[in-house]
C-alpha positions as a Markdown table, in Angstrom:
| # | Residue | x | y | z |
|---|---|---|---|---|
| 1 | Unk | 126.9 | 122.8 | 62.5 |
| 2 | Unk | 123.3 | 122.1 | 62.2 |
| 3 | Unk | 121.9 | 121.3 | 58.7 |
| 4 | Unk | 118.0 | 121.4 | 58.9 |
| 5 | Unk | 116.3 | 119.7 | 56.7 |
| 6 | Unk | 118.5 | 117.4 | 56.2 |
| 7 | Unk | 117.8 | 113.6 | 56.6 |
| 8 | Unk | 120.9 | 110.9 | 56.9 |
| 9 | Unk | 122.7 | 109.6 | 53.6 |
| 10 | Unk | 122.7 | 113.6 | 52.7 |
| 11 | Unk | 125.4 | 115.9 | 51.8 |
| 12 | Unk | 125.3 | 119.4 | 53.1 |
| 13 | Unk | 127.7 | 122.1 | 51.4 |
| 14 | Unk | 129.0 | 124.7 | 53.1 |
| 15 | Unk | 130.9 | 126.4 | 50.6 |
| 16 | Unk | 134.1 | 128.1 | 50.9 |
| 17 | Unk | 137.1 | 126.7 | 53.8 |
| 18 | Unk | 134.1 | 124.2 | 55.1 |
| 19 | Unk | 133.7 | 122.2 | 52.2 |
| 20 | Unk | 131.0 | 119.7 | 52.4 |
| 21 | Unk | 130.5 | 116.6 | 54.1 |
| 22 | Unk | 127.8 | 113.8 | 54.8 |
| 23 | Unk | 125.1 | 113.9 | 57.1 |
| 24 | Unk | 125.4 | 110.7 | 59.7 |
| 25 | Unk | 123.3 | 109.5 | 61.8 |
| 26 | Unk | 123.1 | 110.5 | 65.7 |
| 27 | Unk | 123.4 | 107.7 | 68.4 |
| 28 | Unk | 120.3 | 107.9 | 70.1 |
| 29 | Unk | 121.5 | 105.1 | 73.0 |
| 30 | Unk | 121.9 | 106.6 | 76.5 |
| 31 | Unk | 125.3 | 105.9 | 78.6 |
| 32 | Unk | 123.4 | 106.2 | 82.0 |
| 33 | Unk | 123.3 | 103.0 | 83.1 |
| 34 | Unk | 127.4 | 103.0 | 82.4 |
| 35 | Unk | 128.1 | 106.1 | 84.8 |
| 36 | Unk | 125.7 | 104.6 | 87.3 |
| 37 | Unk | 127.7 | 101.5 | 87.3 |
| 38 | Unk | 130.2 | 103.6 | 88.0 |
| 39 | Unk | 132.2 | 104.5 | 84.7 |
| 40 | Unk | 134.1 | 107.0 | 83.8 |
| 41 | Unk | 133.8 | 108.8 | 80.1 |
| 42 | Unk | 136.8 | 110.8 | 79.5 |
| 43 | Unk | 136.9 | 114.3 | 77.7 |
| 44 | Unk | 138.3 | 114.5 | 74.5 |
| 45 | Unk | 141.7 | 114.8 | 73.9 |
| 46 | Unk | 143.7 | 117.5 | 72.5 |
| 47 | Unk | 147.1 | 117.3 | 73.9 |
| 48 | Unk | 148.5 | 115.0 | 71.7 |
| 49 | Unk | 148.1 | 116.6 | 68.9 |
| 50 | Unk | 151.7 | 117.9 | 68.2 |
């Protein structure tokens, strides 16, 4: 959920079921040079939540 105006260390509240949480900082790295090496990033898993 975007939070504009927000800057990292923040807390956004959403009110309600949502609650608030913390705003945290985005990796801003690339993984490019891993998949051209040939690496796999697997999808996140849901399945083994019972």
């Amino acid at each position: 959920i975007p939070a504009y105006g927000k800057t990292v260390g923040d807390k956004v509240s959403y009110g309600g079921l949502l609650g608030e949480a913390p705003i945290m900082p985005v990796n801003t790295l690339s993984s490019a040079g891993f998949v051209n090496r040939g690496g796999r990033i697997p999808a996140p898993i849901h399945s083994l939540n019972n």
